[in-house]
C-alpha positions in Angstrom: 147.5 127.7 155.5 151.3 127.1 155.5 151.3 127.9 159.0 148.8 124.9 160.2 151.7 122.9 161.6 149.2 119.9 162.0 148.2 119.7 158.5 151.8 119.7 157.4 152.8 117.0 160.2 150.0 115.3 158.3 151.7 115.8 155.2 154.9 114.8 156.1 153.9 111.3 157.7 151.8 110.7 154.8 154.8 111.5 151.9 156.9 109.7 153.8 154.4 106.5 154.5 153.9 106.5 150.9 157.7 106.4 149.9 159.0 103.9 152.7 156.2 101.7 151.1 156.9 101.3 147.8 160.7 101.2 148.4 159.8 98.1 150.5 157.7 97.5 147.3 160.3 97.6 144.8 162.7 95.8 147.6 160.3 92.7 147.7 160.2 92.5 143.7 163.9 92.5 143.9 163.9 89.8 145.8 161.2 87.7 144.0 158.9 88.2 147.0 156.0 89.3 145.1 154.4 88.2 142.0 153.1 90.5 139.2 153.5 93.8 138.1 154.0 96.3 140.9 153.7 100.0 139.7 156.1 102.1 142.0 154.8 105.9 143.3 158.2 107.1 144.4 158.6 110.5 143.4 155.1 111.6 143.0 154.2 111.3 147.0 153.1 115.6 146.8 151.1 115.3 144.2 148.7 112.6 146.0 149.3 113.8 149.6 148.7 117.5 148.9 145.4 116.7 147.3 143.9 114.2 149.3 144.7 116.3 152.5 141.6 118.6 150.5 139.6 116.6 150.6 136.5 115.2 153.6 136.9 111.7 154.5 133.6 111.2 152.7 134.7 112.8 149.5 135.7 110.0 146.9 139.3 109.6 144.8 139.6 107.2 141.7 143.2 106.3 140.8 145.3 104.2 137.8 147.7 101.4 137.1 150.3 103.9 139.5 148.3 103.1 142.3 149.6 102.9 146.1 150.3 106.2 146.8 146.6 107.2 146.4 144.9 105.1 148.5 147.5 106.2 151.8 147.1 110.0 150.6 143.7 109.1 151.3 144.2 107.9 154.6 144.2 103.9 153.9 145.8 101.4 156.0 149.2 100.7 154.8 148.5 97.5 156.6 145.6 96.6 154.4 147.9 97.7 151.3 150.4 95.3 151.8 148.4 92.4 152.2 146.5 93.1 148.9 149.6 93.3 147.4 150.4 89.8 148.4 147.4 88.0 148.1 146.2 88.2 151.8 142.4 87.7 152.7 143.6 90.6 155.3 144.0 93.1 152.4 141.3 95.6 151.1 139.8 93.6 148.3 140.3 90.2 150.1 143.6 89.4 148.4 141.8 89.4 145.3 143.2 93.0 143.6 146.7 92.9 143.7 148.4 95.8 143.2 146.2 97.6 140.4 143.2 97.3 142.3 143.1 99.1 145.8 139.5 99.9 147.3 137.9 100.7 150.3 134.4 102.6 149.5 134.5 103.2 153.5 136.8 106.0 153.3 136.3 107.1 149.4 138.9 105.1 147.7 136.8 103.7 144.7 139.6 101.9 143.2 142.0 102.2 140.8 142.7 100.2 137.5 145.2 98.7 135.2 143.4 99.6 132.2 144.6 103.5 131.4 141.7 106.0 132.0 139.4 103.7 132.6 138.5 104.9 136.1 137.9 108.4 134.6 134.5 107.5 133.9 134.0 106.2 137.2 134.7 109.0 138.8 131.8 110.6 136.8 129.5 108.2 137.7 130.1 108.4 141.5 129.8 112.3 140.8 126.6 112.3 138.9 125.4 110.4 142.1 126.7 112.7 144.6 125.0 115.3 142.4 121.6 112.8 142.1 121.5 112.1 146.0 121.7 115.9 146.7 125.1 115.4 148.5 128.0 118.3 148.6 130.8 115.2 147.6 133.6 115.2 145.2 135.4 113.0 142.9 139.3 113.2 142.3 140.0 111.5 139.1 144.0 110.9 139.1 145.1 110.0 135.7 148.4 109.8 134.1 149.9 111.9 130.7 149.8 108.8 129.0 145.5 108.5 130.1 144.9 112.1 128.7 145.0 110.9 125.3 142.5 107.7 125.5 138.9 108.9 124.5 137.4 107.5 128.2 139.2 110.7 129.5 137.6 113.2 126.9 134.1 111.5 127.5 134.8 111.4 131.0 135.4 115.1 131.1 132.5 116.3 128.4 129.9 114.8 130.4 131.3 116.1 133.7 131.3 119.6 132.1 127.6 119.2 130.3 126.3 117.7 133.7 127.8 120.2 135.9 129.7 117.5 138.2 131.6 118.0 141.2 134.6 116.1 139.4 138.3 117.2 139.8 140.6 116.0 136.7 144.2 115.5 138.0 146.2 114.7 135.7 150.1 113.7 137.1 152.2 114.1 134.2 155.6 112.4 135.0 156.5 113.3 131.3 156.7 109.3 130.1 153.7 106.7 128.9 156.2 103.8 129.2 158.7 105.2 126.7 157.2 107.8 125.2 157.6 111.5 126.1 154.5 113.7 126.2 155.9 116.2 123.8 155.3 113.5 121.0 151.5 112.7 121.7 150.3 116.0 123.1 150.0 119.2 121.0 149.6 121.5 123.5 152.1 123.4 125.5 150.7 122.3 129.0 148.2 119.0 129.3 146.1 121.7 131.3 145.4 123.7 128.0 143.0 121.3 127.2 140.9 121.9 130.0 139.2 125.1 128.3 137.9 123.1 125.2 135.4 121.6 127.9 134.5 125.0 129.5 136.1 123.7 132.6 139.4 126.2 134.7 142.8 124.1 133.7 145.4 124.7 136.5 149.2 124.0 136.2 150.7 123.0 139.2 154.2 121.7 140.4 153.9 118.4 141.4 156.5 118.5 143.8 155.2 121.5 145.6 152.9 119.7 148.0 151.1 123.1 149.5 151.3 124.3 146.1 149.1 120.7 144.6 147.3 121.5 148.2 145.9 124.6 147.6 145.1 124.5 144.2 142.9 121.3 145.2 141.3 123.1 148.2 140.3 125.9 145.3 139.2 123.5 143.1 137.1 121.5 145.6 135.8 124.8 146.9 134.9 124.9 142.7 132.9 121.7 142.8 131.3 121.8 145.8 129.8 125.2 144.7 
């Protein structure tokens, strides 16, 4: 796998798409060129990248508040992006998303969400119809350290595990809810731990490894789709 120079071209382009973006981002909120809150993804471009590069184009991703890097992981149109961002009809929910709220079902982006962990239960629902319509798709369900704690994460994952759903549960722990280090809300040693309370394999990763985050998705897709 670490030999497929095309997948890591791909890899590359994509990290790097998703990094010049949001420093243009965080460049235009400098300059008061975009209004609202803009949640940058600098820094966590492997984490995205290596497991959206798992994934079919058919397969689905939900994301959070931290939201552009998913949707170009996923191969969305930066284009698109951008125009959401400012309120353009051109953009890929019309203008009408902002930031928080990037979508386009034609390539498996179901959205992400300002409200912490509430796409995790989304992603379960898309899964349970996958599993319904007799369909070999999976769900990513990126969520954040500070998401791991709010009970829609813990339903989310009991009924993916009691249902047997083809749902992936990434969680990207940068370490900080706002100002609040893990360490003081989590009592585990790794937020992976928690994985076997819901009979489901718990995989710790470094997130800036991108053909480590690869190939542990590729295993765990391999997982679902079985």
């Amino acid at each position: 796998m670490a030999d497929d120079k095309e997948l890591l071209m791909t890899m590359m382009r994509r990290m790097m798409m998703i990094r010049r973006f949001d420093e243009t981002v965080k460049e235009m909120v400098q300059r008061g060129e975009l209004v609202g809150a803009a949640h940058c993804y600098i820094g966590e471009e492997a984490v995205a990248v290596g497991a959206c590069t798992a994934l079919r184009d058919d397969d689905y991703i939900t994301g959070n508040h931290r939201s552009h890097g998913h949707p170009i992981a996923k191969g969305g149109d930066v284009n698109k992006a951008m125009a959401e961002l400012l309120g353009k009809i051109t953009g890929f929910c019309r203008g009408n998303g902002g930031s928080m709220h990037l979508a386009d079902f034609s390539i498996g982006i179901l959205g992400e969400s300002g409200i912490v962990a509430s796409a995790l239960p989304v992603a379960v629902g898309a899964a349970l119809g996958s599993k319904m319509q007799g369909n070999d798709r999976v769900v990513i369900a990126f969520f954040g350290d500070g998401a791991s704690n709010q009970g829609a994460c813990h339903e989310a994952m009991n009924l993916a595990s009691i249902w047997k759903l083809p749902t992936i549960f990434l969680c990207e722990n940068n370490q900080y809810a706002v100002t609040t280090n893990f360490r003081d809300t989590v009592a585990v040693e790794n937020i992976s731990d928690r994985a076997s309370a819901y009979n489901m394999p718990g995989v710790l990763v470094d997130g800036q490894d991108v053909m480590a985050v690869h190939e542990a998705t590729r295993e765990a897709v391999a997982r679902a789709r079985a």
